[in-house]
Each structure stands twice: as structure tokens, then as C-alpha cells.
C-alpha positions in Angstrom: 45.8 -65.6 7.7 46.2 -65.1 3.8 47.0 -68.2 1.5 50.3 -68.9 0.6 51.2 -69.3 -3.1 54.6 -70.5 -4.4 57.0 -67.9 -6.4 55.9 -69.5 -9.7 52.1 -68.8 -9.6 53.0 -65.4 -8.7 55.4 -65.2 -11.5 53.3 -66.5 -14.5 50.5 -64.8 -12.7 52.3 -61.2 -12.8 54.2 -62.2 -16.5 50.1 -63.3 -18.4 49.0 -59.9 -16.4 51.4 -57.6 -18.4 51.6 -59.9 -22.0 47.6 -59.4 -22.0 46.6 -56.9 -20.1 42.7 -56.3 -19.6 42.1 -60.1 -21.0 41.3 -61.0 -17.9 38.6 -60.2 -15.3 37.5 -60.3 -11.4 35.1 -64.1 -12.6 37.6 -66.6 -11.1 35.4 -69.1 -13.6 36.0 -66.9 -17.3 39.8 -67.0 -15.8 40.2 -70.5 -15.5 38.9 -70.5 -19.2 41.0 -67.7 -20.5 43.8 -69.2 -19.2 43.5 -72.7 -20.5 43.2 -71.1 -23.9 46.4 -69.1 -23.6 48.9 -71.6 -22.0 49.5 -75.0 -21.4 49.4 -76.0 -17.9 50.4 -79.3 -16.8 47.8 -80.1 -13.9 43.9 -78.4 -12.8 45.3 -77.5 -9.6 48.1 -75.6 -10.5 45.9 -73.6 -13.3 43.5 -72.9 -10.5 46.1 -71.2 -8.5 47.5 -69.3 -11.0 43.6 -68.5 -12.0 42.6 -67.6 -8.5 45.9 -65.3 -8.2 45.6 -63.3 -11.0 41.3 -63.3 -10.3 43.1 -61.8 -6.7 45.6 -59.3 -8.8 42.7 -58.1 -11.0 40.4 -57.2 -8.0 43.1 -55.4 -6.3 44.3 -53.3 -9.3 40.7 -52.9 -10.0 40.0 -51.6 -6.4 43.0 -49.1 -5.9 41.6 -47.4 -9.0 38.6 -47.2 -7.7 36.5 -49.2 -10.4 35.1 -51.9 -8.0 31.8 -51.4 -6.4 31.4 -51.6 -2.2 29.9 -54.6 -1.9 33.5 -56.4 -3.4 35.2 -54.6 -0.9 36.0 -56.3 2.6 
């Protein structure tokens, strides 16, 4: 089973993706950081989801292109 995230992570997750694209990285940690720098969030938890999706998003994009080594992959 996969976690479930609501429609609005997914959406600011996919909209800070495209307004800044290779700002962020596959370091769920330098996300969190970069993202508290860019936007104002109202609560942790809800910046750790978004941080965690787009640390998620990253990976995968990273991984279809082929630029992540073997030992990411699962």
C-alpha cells in the first residue's frame, strides 16, 4: 500500500516543481529547507508532506531519465 496525500500537496507540490525547476533535490531534509524559504506554510506537518511529495516527484523524474543510481531503485 502507497500513502495517500490530499489533492492540495499534490497540487503545490506539481505547481513549486514547474515555478523552479531543478531547485530541488532527491534529500527530503535540503527540501524541507528549500521549501520553507520559498513559501509560507501554515503548519510542519503539512510542509513535510508537500516536502516528502515533491522529494517522491524528484526521484521518480530522476529515475525515468535514468540519472539515479541502483541502489535508489526498489
Amino acid at each position: 500500500m502507497g500513502n495517500v496525500r490530499s489533492e492540495k500537496v499534490k497540487r503545490v507540490a506539481r505547481e513549486l516543481i514547474k515555478k523552479y525547476p531543478g531547485k530541488f533535490t532527491t534529500n527530503f531534509e535540503e527540501n524541507k529547507n528549500i521549501l520553507s524559504h520559498l513559501v509560507f506554510v501554515p503548519s510542519v506537518k503539512l510542509r513535510n508532506s508537500i516536502a516528502g511529495y515533491i522529494t517522491r516527484l524528484v526521484a521518480m523524474s530522476q529515475q525515468q531519465s535514468g540519472k539515479v543510481s541502483t541502489s535508489l531503485n526498489r
